[in-house]
N, CA, C and O atoms as a MOPAC input file, in Angstrom:
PM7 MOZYME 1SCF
protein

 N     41.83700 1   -18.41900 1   136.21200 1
 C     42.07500 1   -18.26000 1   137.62500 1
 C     41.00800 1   -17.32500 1   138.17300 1
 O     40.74500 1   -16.30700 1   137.53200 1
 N     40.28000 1   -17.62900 1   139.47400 1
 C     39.22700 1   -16.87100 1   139.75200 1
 C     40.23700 1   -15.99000 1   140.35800 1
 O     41.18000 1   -16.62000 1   140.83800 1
 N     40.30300 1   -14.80700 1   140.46500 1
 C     40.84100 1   -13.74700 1   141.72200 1
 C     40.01500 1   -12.56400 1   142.93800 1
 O     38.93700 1   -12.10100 1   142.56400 1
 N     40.39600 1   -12.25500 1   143.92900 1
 C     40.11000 1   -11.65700 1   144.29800 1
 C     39.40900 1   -10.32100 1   143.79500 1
 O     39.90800 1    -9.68500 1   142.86600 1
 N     38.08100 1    -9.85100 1   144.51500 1
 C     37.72900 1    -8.61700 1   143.94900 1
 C     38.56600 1    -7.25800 1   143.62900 1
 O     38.36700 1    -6.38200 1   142.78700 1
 N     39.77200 1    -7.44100 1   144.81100 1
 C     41.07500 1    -6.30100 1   144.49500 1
 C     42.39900 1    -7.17600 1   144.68000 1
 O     42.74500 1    -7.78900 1   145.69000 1
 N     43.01600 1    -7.08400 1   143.51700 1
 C     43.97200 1    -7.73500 1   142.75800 1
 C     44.96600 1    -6.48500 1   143.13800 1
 O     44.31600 1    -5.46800 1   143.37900 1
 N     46.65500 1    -6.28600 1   143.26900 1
 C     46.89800 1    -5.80200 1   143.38900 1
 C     48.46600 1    -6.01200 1   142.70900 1
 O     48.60800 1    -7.09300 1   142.13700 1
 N     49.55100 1    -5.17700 1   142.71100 1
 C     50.67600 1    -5.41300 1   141.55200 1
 C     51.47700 1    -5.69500 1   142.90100 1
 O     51.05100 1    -5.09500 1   143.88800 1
 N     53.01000 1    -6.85400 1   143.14200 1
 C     53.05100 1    -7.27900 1   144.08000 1
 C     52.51500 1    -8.56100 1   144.84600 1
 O     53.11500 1    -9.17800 1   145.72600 1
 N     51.51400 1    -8.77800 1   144.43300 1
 C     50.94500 1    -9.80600 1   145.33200 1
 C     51.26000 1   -11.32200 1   145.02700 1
 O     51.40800 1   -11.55900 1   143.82800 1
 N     51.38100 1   -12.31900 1   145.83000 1
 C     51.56700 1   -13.46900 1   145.69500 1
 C     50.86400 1   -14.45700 1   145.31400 1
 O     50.38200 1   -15.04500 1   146.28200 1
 N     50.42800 1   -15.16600 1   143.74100 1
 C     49.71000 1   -15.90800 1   144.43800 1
 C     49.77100 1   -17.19800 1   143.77600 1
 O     50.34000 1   -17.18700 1   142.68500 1
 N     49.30200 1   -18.34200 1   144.20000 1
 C     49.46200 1   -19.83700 1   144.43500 1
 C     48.78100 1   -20.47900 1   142.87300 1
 O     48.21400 1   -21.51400 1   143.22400 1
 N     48.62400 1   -20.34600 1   141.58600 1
 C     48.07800 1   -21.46800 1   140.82500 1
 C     48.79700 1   -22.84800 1   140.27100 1
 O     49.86500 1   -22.77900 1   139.66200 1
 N     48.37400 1   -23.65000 1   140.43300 1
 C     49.24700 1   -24.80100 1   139.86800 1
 C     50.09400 1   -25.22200 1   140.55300 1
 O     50.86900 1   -25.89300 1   139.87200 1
 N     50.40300 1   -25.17900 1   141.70400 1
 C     51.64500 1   -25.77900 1   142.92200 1
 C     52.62400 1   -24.96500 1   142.02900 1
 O     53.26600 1   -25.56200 1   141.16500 1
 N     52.75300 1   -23.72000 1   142.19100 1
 C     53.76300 1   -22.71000 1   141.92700 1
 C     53.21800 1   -21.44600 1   142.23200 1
 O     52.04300 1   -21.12900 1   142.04300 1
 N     54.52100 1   -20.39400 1   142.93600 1
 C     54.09300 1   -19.61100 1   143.07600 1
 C     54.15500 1   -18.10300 1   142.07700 1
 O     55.21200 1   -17.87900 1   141.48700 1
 N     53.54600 1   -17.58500 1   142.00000 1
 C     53.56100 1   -16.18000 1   140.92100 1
 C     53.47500 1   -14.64100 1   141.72200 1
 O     53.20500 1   -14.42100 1   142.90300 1
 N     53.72200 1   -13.91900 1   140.90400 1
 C     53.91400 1   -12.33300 1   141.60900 1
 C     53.08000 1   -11.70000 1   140.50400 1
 O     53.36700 1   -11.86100 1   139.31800 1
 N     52.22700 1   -11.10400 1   140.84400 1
 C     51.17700 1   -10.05900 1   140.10300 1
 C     52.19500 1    -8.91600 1   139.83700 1
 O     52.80000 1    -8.56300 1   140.84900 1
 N     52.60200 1    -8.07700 1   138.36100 1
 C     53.34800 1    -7.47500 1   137.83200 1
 C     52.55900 1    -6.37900 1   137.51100 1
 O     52.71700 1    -5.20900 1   137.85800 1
 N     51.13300 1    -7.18600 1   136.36200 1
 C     50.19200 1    -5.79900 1   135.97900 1
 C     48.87700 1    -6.13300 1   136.30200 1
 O     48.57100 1    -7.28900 1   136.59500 1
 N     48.09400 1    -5.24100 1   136.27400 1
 C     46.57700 1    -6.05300 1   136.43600 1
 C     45.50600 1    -5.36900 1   135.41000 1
 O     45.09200 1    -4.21500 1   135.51800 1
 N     45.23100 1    -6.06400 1   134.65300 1
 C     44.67200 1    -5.74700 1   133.18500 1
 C     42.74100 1    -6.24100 1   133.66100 1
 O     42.29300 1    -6.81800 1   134.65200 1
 N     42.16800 1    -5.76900 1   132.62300 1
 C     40.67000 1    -6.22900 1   132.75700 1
 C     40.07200 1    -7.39300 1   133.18500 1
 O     39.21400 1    -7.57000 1   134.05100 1
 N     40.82400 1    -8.40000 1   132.23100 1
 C     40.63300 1    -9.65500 1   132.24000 1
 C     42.06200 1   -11.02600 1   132.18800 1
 O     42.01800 1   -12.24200 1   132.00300 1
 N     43.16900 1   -10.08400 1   132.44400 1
 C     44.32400 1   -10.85400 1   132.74400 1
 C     44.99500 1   -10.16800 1   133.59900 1
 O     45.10900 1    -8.98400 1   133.91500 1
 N     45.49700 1   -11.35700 1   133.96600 1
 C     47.21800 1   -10.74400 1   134.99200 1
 C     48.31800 1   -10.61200 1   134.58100 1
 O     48.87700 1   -11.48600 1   135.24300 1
 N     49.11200 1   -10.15800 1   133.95300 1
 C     50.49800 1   -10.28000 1   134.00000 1
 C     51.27700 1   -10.46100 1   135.16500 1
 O     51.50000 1    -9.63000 1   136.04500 1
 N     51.90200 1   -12.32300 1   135.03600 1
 C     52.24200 1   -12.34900 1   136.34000 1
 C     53.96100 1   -12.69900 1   136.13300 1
 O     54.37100 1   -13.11500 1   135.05000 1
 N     54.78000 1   -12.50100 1   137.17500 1
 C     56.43700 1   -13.29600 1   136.98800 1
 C     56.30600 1   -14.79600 1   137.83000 1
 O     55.80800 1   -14.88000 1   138.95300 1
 N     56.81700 1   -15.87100 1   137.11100 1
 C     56.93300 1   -16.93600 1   137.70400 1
 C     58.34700 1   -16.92400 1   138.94800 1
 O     59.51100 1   -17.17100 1   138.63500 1
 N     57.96700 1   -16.64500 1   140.08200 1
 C     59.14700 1   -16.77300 1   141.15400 1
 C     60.21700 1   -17.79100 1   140.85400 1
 O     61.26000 1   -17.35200 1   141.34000 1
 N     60.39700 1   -18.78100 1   140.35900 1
 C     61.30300 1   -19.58100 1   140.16900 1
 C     62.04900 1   -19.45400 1   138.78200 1
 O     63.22900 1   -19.79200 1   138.68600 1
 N     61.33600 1   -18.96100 1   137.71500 1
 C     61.80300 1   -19.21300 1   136.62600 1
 C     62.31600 1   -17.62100 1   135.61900 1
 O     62.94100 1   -17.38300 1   134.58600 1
 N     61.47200 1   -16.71200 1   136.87200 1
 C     61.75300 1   -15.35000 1   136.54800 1
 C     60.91300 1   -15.13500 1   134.87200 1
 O     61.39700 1   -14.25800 1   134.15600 1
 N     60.05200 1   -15.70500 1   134.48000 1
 C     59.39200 1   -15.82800 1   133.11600 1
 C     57.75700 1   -14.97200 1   133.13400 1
 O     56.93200 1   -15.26900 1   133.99800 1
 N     57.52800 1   -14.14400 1   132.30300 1
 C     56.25600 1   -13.24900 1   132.55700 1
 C     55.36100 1   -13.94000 1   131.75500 1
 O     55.42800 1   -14.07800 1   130.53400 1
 N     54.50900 1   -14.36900 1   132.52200 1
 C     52.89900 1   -15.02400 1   131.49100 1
 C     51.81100 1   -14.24500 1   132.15900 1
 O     51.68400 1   -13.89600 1   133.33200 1
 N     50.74800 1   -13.98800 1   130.66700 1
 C     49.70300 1   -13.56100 1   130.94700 1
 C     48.76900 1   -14.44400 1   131.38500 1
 O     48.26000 1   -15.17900 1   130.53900 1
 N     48.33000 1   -14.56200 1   132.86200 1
 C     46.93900 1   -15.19700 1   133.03800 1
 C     45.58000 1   -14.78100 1   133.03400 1
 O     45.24900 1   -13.80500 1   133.70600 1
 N     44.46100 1   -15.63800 1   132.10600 1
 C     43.42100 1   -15.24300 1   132.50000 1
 C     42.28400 1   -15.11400 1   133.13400 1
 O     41.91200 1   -16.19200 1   133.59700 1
 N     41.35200 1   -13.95700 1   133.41300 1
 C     40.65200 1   -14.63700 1   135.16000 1
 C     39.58100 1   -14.09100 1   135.07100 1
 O     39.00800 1   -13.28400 1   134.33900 1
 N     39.39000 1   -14.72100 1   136.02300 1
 C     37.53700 1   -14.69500 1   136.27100 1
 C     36.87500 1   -13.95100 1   137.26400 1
 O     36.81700 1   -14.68800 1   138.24800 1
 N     36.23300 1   -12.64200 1   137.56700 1
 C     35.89000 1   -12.03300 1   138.55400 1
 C     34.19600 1   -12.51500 1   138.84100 1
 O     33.78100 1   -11.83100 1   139.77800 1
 N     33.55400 1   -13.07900 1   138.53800 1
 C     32.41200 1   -13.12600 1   138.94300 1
 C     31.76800 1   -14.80300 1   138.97300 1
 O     31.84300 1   -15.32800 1   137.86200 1
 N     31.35300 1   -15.41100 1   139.71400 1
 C     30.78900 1   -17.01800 1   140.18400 1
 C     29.79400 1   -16.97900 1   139.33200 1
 O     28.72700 1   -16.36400 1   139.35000 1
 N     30.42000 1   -17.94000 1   138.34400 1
 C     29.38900 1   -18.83500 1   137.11300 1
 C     28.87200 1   -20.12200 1   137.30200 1
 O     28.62900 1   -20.37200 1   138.48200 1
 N     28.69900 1   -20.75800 1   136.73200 1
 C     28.55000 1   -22.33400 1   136.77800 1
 C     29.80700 1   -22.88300 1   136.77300 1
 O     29.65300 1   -23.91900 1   137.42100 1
 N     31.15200 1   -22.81300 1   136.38100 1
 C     32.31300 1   -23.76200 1   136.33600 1
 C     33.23700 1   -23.19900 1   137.91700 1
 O     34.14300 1   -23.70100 1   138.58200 1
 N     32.60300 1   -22.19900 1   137.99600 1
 C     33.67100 1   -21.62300 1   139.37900 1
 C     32.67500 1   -21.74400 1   140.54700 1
 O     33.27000 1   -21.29900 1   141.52800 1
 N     31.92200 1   -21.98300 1   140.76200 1
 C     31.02100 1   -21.60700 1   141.58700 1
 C     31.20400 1   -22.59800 1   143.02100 1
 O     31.06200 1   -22.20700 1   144.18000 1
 N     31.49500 1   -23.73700 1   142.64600 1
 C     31.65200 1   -24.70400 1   143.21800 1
 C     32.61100 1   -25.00700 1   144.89500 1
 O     33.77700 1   -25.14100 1   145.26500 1
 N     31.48400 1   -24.99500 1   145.37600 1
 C     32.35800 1   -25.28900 1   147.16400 1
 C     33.60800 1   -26.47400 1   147.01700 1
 O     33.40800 1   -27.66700 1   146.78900 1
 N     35.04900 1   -25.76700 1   147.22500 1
 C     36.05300 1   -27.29900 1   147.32800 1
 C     35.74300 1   -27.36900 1   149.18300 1
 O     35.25000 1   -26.62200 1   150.02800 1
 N     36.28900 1   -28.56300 1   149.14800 1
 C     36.70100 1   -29.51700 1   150.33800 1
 C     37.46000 1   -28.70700 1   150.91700 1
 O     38.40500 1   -28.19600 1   150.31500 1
 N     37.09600 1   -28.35200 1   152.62700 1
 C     38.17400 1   -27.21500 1   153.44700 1
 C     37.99900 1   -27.24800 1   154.79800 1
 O     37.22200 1   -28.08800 1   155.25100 1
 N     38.60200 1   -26.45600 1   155.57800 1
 C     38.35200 1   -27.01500 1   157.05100 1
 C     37.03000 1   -25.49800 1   157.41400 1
 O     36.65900 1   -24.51500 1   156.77200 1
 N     36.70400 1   -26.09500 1   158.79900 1
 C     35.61400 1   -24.61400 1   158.55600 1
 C     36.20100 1   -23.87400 1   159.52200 1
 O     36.74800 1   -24.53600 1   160.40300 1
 N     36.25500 1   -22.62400 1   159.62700 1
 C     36.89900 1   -21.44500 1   160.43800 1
 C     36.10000 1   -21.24800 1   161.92500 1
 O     34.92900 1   -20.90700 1   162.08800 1
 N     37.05100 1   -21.55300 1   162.88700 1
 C     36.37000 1   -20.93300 1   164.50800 1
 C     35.69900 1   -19.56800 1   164.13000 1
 O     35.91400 1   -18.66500 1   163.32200 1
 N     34.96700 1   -19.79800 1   164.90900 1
 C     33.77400 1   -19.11300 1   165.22300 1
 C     34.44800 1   -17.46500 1   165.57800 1
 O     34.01700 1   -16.44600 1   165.03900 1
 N     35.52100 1   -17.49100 1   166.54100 1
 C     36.56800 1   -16.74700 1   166.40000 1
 C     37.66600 1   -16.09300 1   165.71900 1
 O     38.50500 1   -15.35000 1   166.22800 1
 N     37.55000 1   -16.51300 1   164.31500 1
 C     38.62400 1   -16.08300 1   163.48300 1
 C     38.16200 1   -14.79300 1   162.90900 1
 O     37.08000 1   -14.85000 1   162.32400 1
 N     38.75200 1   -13.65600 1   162.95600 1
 C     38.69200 1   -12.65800 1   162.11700 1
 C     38.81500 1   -11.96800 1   160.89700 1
 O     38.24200 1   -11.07200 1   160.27600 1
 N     40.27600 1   -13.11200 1   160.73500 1
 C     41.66600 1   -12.49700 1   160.09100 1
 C     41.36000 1   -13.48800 1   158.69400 1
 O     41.95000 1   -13.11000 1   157.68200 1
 N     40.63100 1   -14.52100 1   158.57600 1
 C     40.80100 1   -14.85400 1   157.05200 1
 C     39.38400 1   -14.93900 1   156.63900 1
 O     38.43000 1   -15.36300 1   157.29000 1
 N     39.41800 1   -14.45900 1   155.43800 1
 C     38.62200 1   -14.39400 1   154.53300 1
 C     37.92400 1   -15.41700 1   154.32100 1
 O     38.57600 1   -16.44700 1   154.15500 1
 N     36.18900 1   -15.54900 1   154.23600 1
 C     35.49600 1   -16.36600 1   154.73800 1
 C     34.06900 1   -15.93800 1   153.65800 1
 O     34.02200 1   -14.80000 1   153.19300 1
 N     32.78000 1   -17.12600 1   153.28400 1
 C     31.63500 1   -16.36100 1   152.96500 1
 C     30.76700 1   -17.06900 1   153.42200 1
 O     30.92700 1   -18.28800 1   153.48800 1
 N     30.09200 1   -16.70200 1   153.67400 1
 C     28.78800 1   -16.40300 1   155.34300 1
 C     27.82100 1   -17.83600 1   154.22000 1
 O     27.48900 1   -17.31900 1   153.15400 1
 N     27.54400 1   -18.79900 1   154.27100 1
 C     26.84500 1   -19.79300 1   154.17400 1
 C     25.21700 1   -20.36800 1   155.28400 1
 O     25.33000 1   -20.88900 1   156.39400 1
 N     23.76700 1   -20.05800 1   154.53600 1
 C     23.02500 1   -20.63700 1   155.46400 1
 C     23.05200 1   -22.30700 1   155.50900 1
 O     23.50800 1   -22.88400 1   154.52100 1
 N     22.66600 1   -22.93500 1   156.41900 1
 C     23.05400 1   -24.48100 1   156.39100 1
 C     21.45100 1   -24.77400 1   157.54500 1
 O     21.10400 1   -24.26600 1   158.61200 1
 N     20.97900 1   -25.58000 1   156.85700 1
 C     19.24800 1   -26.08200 1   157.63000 1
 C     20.03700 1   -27.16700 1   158.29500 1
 O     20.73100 1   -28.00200 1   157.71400 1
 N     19.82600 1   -27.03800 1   159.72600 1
 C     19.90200 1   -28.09500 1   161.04700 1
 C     18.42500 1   -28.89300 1   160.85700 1
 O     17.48500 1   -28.39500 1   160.23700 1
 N     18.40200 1   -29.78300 1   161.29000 1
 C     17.46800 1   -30.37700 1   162.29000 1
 C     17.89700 1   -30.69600 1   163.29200 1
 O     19.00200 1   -31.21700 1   163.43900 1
 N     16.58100 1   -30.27700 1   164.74100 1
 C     16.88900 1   -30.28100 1   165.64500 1
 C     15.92800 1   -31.14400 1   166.22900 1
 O     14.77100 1   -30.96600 1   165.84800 1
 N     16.14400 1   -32.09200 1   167.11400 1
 C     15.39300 1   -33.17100 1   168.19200 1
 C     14.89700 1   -32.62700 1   169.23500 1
 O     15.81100 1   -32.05500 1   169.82800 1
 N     14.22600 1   -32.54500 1   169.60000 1
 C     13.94500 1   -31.93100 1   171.03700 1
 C     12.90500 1   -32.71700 1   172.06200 1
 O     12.67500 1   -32.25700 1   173.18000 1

């Protein structure tokens, strides 16, 4: 699981169409509780963009106006007609 640069104990988060609760936060794993099943698994994760994570998914792109979600600044070459 790639995670955020600050991971925090508490937090919610989404792998596998299920949701999990961050319990501990270790070097290179999470100890997380499965919300539904109340069951503690260690996951392991990835803090830094390699070759297997690196990869842009399919997403909508954020108004120009949005503040509030987390976003990374991409250059993109136009051509322009004039």
């Amino acid at each position: 699981m790639v995670v955020p640069v600050a991971v925090a104990v508490g937090w919610e988060l989404a792998p596998a169409d299920r949701v999990v609760v961050v319990h501990e936060v270790r070097p290179t794993t999470l100890v997380v509780i499965d919300s539904t099943t109340g069951k503690t698994e260690e996951v392991a994760i990835v803090r830094e963009d390699d070759g297997t994570n690196s990869k842009d998914e399919p997403g909508s792109e954020l108004s120009a106006t949005d503040t509030s979600t987390p976003a990374r600044e991409l250059d993109e070459e136009v051509e322009v007609t004039e």
